[in-house]
C-alpha positions as a Markdown table, in Angstrom:
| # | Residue | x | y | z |
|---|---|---|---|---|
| 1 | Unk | 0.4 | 2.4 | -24.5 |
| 2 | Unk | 2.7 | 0.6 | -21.7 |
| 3 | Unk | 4.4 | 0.5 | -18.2 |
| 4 | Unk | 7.7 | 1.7 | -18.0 |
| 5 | Unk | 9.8 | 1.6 | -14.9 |
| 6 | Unk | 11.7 | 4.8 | -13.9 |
| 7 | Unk | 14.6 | 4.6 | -11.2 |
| 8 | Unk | 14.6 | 7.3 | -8.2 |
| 9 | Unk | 17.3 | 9.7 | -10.3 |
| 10 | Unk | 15.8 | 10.0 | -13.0 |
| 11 | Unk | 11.9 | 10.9 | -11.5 |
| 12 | Unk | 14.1 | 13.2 | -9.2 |
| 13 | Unk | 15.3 | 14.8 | -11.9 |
| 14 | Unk | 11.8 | 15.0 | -14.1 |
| 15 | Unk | 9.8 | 16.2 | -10.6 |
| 16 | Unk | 12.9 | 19.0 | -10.3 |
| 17 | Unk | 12.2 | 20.1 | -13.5 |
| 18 | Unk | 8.3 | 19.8 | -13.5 |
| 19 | Unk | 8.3 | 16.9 | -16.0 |
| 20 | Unk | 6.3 | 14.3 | -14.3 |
| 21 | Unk | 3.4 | 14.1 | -11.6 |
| 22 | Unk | 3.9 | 11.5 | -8.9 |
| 23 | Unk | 0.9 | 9.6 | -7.1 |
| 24 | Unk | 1.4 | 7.5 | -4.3 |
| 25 | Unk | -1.0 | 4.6 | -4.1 |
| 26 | Unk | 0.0 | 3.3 | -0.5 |
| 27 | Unk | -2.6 | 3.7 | 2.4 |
| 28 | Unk | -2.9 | 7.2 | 4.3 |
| 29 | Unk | -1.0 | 6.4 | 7.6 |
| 30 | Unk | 1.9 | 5.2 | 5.3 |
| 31 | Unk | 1.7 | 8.5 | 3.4 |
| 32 | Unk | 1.8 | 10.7 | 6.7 |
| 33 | Unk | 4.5 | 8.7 | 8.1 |
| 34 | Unk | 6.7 | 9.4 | 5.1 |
| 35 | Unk | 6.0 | 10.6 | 1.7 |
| 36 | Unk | 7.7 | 12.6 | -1.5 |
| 37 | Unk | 6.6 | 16.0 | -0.6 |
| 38 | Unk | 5.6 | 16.8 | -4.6 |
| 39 | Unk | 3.3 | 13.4 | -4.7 |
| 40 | Unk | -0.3 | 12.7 | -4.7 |
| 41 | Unk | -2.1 | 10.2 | -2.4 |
| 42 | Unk | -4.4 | 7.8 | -4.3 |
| 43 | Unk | -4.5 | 4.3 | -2.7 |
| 44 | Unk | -4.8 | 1.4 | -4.9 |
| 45 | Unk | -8.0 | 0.8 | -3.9 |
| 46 | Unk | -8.9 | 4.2 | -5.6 |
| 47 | Unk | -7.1 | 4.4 | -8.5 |
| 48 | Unk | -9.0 | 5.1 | -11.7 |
| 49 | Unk | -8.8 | 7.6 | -14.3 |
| 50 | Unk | -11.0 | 9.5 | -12.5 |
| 51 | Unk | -9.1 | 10.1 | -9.1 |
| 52 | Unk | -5.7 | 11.0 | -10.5 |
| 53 | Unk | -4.5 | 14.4 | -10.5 |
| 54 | Unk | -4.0 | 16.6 | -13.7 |
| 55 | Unk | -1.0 | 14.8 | -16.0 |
| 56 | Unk | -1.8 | 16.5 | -18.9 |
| 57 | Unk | 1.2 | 17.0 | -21.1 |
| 58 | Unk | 3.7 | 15.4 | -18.1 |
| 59 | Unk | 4.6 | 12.1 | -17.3 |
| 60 | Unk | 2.8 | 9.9 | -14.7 |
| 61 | Unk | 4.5 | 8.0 | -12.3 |
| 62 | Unk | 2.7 | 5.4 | -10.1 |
| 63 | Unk | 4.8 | 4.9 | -6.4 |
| 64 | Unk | 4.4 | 3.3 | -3.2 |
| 65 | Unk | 6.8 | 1.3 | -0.6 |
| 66 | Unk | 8.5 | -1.3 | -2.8 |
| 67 | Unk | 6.9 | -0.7 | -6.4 |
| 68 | Unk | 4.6 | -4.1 | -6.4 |
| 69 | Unk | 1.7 | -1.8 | -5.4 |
| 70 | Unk | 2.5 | 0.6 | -7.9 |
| 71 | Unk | 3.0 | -1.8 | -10.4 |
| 72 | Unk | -0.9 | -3.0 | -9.9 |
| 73 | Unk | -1.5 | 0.3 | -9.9 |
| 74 | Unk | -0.2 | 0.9 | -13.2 |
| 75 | Unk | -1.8 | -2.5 | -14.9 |
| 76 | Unk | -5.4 | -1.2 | -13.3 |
| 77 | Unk | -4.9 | 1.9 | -15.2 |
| 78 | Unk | -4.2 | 0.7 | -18.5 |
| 79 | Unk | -6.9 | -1.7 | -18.5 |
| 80 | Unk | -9.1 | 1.3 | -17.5 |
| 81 | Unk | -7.0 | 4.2 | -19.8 |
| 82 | Unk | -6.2 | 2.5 | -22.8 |
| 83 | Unk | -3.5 | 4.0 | -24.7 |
| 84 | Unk | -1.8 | 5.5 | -21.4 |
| 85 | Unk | 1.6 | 5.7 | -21.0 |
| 86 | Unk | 2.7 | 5.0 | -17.2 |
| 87 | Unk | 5.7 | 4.6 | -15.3 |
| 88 | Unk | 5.8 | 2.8 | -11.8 |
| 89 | Unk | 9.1 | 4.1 | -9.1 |
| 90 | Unk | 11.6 | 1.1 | -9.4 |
| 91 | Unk | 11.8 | 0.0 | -5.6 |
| 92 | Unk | 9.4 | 2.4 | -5.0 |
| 93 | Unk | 10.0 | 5.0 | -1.8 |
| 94 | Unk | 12.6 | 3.2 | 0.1 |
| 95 | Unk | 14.8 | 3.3 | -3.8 |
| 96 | Unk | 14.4 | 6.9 | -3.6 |
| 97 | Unk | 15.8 | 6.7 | 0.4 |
| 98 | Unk | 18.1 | 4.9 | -0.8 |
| 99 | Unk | 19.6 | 7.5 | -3.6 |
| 100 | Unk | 19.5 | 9.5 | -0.7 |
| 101 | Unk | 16.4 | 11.7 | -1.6 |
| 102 | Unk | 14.5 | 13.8 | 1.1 |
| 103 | Unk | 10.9 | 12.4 | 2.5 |
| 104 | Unk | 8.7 | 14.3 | 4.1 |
| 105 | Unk | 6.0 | 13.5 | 6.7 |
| 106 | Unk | 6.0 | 12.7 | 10.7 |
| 107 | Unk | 8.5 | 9.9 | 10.4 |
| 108 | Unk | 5.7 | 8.1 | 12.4 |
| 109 | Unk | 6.0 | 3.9 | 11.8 |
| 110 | Unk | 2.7 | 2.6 | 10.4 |
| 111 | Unk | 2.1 | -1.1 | 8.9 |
| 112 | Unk | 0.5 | -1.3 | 5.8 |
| 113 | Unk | -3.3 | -2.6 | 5.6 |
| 114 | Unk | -2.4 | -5.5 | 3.5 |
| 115 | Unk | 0.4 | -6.6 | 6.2 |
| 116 | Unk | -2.1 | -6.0 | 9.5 |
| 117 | Unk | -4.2 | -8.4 | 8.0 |
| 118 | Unk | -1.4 | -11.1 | 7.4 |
| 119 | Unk | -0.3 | -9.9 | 10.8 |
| 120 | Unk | -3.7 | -10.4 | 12.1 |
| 121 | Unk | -4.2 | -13.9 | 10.5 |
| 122 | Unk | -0.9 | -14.9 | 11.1 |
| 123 | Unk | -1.1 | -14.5 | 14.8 |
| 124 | Unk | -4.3 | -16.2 | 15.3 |
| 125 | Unk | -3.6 | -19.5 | 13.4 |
| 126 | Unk | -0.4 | -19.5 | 15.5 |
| 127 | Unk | -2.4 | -19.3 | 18.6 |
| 128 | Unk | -4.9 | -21.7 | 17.9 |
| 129 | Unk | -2.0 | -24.3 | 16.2 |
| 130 | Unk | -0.2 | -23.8 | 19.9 |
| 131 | Unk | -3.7 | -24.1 | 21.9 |
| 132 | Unk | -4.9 | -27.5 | 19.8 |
| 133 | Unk | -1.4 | -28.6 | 20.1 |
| 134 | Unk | -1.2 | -28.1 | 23.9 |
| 135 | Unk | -4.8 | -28.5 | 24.8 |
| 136 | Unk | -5.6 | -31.0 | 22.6 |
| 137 | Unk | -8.8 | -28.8 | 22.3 |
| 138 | Unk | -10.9 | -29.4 | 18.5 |
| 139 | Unk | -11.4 | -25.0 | 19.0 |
| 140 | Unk | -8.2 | -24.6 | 17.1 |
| 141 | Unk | -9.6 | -26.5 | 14.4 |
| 142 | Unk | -12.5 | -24.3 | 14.1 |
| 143 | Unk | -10.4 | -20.9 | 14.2 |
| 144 | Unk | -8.4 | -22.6 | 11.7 |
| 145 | Unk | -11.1 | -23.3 | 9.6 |
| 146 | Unk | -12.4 | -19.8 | 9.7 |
| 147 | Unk | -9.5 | -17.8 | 8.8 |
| 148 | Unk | -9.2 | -20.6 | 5.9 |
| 149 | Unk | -12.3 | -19.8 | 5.0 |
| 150 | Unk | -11.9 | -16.0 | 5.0 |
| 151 | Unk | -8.6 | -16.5 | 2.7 |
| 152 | Unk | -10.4 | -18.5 | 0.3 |
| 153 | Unk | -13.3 | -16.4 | -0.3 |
| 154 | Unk | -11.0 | -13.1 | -0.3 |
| 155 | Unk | -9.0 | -15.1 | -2.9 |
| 156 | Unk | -12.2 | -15.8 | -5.2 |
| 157 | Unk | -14.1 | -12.5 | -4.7 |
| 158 | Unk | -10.7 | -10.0 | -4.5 |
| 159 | Unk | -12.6 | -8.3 | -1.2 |
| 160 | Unk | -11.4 | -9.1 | 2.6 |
| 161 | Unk | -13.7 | -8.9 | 5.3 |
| 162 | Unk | -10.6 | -8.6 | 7.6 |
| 163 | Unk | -8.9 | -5.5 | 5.8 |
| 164 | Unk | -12.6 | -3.8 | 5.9 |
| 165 | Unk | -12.8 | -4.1 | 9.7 |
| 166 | Unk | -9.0 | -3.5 | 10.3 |
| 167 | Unk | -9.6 | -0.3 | 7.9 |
| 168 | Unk | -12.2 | 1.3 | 10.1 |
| 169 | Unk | -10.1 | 0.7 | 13.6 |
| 170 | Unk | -9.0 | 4.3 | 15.0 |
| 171 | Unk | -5.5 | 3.8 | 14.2 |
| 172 | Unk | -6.4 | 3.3 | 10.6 |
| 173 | Unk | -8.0 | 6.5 | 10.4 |
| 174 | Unk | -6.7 | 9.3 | 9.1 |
| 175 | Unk | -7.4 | 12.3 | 12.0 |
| 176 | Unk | -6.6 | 9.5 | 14.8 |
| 177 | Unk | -3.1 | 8.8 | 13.9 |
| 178 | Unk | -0.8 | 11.4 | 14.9 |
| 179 | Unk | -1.7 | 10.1 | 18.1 |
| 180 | Unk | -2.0 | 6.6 | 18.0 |
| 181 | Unk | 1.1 | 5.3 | 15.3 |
| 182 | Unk | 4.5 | 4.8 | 17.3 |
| 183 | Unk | 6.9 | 6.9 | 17.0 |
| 184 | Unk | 10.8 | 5.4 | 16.5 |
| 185 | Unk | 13.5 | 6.1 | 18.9 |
């Protein structure tokens, strides 16, 4: 049927009274860091009708950091559940921080795949801007180029080459991080 937006009070109050199912759609290390303890892991890149938990007769709400992943989240399922009715967390987990709404999880910071790959890109075209610029080497043109390259074919095809090899690095795995993610002071 549609998307509808729920704020964190009144999920908090549907989850309390066994109302709704929850699924978070943000990657695992950001799930262990922090998570509603009554939600369902599904990362985005997962979500179908045929990885979500049992809804049947409740309400389903879509939730990540912010609510723009959730969002997708929620658009993907209608075009693959026609009919649905869906509701994406306004402001996602840090809204329901904010209302002042328990998390659970190690409390562990982890960066999101999507932002270890901007991370990643934005750090190497910064380097090789400063190298051509003090070198006056042509190698920062060709690093350039590259990552340029990469972006435009991720942005024509929807996959990133980047994000698949930052995914399979040990701190993106899910047994690995207890001991590799920082932990805040």
């Amino acid at each position: 049927m549609a998307m509808h937006t729920v704020d964190a009070p009144t999920l908090k109050r549907w989850l309390d009274g066994g109302e709704a199912v929850l699924v978070d759609v943000r990657e695992y290390g950001e799930y262990e860091a922090e998570n509603i303890a009554t939600s369902t892991l599904v990362p985005l890149a997962s979500v179908s009708k045929n990885t979500l938990p049992d809804y049947a007769g409740k309400k389903l709400v879509m939730q990540c950091r912010s609510g723009r992943r959730s969002e997708v989240a929620c658009h993907a399922l209608l075009a693959d559940i026609p009919g649905l009715d869906v509701y994406n967390l306004e402001g996602g987990i840090l809204a329901w921080k904010q209302a002042g709404y328990p998390v659970a999880g190690t409390g562990n910071f982890f960066l999101a795949l999507d932002r270890q790959v901007q991370l990643t890109v934005g750090l190497c075209l910064l380097l090789a801007s400063a190298l051509g610029l003090w070198l006056a080497t042509p190698g920062g043109y060709w690093v350039t180029g590259f990552f340029g390259l990469g972006l435009t074919f991720s942005g024509l095809t929807g996959t990133c080459g980047l994000a698949r090899l930052l995914a399979k690095m040990p701190w993106n795995k899910g047994n690995m991080l207890p001991s590799i993610v920082c932990t805040p002071k």
